[in-house]
C-alpha positions as CSV (number, residue, x, y, z in Angstrom):
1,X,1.6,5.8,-23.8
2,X,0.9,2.8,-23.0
3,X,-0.3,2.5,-18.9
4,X,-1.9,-1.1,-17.7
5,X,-3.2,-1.2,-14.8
6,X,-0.5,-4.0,-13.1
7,X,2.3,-3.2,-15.5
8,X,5.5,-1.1,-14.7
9,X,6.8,0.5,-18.1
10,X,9.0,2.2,-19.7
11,X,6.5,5.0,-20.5
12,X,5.8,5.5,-16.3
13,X,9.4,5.6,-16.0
14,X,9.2,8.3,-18.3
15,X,7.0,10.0,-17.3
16,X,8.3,9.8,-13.7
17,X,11.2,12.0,-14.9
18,X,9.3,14.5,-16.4
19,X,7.2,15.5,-13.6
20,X,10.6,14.6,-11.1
21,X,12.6,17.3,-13.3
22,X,9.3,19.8,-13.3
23,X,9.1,19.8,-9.6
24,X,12.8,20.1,-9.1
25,X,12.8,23.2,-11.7
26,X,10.3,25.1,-10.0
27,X,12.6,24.6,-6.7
28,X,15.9,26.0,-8.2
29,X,13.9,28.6,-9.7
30,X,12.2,30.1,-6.4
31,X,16.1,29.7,-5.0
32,X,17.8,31.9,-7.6
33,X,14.6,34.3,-7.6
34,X,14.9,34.3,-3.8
35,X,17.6,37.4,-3.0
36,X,19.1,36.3,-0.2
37,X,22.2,37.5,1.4
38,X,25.2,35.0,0.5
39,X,25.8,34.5,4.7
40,X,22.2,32.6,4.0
41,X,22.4,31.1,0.7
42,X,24.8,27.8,1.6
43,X,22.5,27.1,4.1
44,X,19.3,27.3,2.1
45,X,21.3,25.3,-0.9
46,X,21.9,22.8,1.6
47,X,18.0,22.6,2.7
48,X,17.5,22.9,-0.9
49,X,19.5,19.8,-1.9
50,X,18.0,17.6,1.0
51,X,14.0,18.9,-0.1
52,X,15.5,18.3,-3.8
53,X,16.3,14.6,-3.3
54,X,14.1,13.7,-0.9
55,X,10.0,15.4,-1.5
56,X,11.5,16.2,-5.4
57,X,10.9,11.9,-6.9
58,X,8.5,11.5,-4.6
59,X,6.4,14.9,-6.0
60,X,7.0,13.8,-9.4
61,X,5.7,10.5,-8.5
62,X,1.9,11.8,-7.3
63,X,2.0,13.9,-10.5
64,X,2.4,10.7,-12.4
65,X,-0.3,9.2,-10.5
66,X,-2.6,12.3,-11.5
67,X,-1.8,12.3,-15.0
68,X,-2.6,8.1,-14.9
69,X,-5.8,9.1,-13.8
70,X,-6.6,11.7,-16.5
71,X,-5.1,10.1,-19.2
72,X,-7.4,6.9,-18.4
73,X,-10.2,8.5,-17.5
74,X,-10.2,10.7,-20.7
75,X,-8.6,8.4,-23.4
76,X,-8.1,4.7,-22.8
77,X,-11.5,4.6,-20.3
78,X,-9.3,1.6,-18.0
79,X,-11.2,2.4,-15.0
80,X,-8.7,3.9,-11.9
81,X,-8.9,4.4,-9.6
82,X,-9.3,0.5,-8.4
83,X,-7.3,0.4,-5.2
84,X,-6.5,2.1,-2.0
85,X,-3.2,3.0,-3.0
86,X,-4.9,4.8,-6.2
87,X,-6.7,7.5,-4.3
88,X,-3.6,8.1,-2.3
89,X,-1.4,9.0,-5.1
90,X,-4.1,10.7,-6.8
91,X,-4.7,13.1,-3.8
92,X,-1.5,13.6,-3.1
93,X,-0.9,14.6,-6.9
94,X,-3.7,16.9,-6.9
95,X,-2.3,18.7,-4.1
96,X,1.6,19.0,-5.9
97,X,-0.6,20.4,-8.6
98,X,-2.6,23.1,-6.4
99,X,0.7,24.0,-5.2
100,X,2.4,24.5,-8.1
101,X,-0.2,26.1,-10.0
102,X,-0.4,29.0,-6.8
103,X,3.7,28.9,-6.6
104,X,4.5,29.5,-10.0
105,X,2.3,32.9,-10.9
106,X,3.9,34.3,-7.0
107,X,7.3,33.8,-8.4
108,X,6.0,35.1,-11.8
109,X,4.4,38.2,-10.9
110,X,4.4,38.9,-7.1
111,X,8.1,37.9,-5.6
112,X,9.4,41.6,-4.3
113,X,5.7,43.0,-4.7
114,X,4.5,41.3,-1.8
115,X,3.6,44.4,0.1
116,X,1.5,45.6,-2.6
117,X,-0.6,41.9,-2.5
118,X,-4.0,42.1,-0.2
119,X,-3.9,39.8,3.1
120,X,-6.9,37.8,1.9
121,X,-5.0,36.8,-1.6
122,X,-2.0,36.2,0.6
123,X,-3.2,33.2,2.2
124,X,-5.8,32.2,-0.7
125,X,-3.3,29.4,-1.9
126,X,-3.2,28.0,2.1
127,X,-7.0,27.7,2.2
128,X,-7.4,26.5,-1.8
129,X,-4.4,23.7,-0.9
130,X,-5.6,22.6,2.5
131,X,-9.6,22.6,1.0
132,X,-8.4,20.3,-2.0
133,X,-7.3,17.6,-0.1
134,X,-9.2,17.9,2.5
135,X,-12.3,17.4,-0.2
136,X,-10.6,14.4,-2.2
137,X,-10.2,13.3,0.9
138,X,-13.8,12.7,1.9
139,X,-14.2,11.8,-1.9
140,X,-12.1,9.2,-2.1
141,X,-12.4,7.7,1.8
142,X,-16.4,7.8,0.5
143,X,-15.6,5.8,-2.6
144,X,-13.6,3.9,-1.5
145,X,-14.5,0.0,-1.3
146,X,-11.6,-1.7,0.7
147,X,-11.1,-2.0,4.8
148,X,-11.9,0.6,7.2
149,X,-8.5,1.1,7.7
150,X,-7.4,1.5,3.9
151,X,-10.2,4.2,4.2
152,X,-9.0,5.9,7.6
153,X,-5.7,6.5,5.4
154,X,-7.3,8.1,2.6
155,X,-9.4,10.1,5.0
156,X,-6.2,11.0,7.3
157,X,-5.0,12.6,4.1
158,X,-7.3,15.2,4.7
159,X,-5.9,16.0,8.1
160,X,-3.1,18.8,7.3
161,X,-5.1,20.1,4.8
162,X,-7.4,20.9,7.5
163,X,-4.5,21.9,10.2
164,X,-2.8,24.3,7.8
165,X,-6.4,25.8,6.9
166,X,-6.4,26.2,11.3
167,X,-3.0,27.3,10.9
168,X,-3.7,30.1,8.4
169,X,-6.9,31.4,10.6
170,X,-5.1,30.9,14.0
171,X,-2.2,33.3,13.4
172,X,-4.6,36.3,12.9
173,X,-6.2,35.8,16.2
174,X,-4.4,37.7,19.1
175,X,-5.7,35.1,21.4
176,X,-4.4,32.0,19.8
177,X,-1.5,33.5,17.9
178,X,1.0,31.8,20.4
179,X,-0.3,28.6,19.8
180,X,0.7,27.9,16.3
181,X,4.4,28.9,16.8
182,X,4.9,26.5,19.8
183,X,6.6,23.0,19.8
184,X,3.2,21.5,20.7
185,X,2.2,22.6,17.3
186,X,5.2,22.2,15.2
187,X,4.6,17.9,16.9
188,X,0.7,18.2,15.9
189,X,2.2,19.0,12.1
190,X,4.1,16.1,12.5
191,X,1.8,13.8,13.7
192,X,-1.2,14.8,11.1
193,X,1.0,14.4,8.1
194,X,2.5,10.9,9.7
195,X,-0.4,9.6,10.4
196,X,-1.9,8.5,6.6
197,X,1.7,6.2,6.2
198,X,1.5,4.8,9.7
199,X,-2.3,3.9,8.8
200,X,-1.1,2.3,5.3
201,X,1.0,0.5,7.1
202,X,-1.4,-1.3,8.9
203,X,-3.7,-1.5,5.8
204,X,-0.8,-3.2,4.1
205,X,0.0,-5.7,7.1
206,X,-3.4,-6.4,6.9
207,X,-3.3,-7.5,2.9
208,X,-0.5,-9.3,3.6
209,X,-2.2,-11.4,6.0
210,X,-5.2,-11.6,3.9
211,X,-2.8,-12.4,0.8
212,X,-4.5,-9.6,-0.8
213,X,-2.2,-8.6,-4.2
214,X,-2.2,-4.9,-4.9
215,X,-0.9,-3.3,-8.6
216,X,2.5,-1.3,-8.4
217,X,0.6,2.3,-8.7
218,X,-1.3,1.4,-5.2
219,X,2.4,0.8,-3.9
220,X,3.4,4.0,-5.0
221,X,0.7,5.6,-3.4
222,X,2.2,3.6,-0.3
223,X,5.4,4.5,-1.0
224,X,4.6,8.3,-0.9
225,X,2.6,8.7,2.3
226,X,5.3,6.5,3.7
227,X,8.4,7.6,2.8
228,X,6.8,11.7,2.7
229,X,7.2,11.9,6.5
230,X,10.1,9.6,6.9
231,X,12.1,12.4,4.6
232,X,10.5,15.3,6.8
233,X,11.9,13.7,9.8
234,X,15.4,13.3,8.4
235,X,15.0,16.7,7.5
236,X,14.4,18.2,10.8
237,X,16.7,16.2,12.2
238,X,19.6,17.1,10.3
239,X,18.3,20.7,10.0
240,X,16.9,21.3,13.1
């Protein structure tokens, strides 16, 4: 497998289509798993189909960046990450990875036994999802060697870890239990998982200036924090 630093291949490519079609699996398996009434199921095919070709490449595409950074790390030693971009796809991966590894044993073993699964386990996978990144985050904002502002983007990729980790906890208090439901929230969401891109934006605005060249795997890392929240807002805006 052959994976240079500043080189696309054919074996990215590849590999790109591997994780795309793993990701999109696992979502037509928890739709046909899911029972619904056929009065729902259009609709949820049609939410499915929008998640599918929107999150779906771009999912596949932080896998990649994970399995770039194993496979070097492990086997060719070519050091990576190197660039802003880097720790962005890598985060991002690790958290497809956390979610997948939680979502695949509940549609294994627990879907239609929910009752019989303990509160705490319930929300486990929130709190294991929203600590991951919200640790790589620090890790990589830490390590990190560029601008400030390349690092305030890794850093910002912590932030909905740590509002769905609020999230989980608020719900289960009678005296914020309100809050989380709200519009107000809902915009916060929003915001927190918007904010990374817009701040990558900057970075790369910045570079431009500066005439600072960046490898295609820190555009993909771009790409994703970018183009992430720009799908989510097409999404609720078609599916309000």
């Amino acid at each position: 497998m052959d994976l240079k630093p500043n080189r696309l291949s054919i074996s990215h490519l590849m590999l790109w289509m591997a994780t795309t079609s793993v990701v999109l699996a696992v979502g037509q398996w928890d739709l046909s798993t899911s029972r619904l009434p056929e009065n729902l199921l259009v609709e949820v095919r049609l939410r499915v189909l929008t998640w599918s070709l929107g999150f779906g490449p771009l999912q596949g595409m932080a896998l990649v960046g994970v399995l770039i950074f194993l496979w070097r790390r492990f086997w060719s030693h070519v050091p990576f990450p190197t660039e802003p971009g880097h720790w962005i796809l890598i985060i991002c991966g690790a958290g497809v990875i956390v979610n997948l590894a939680s979502h695949v044993p509940y549609l294994l073993a627990v879907r239609g036994n929910e009752s019989f699964v303990p509160d705490w386990a319930a929300r486990l996978p929130r709190y294991a999802i929203g600590g991951c990144a919200i640790l790589l985050a620090v890790m990589g904002a830490y390590s990190e060697r560029s601008s400030r502002i390349w690092r305030l983007s890794i850093l910002a990729l912590g932030l909905s870890g740590a509002m769905a980790i609020v999230h989980s906890v608020a719900i289960y208090w009678p005296f914020t239990r309100q809050f989380p439901g709200g519009n107000v929230w809902q915009n916060l969401l929003r915001f927190g998982f918007s904010l990374p891109g817009l701040l990558a934006l900057v970075a790369a605005f910045l570079d431009w200036r500066r005439k600072q060249h960046r490898d295609f795997l820190h555009w993909c890392g771009v790409a994703f924090v970018v183009l992430s929240p720009t799908v989510e807002w097409l999404r609720t805006f078609l599916h309000p």
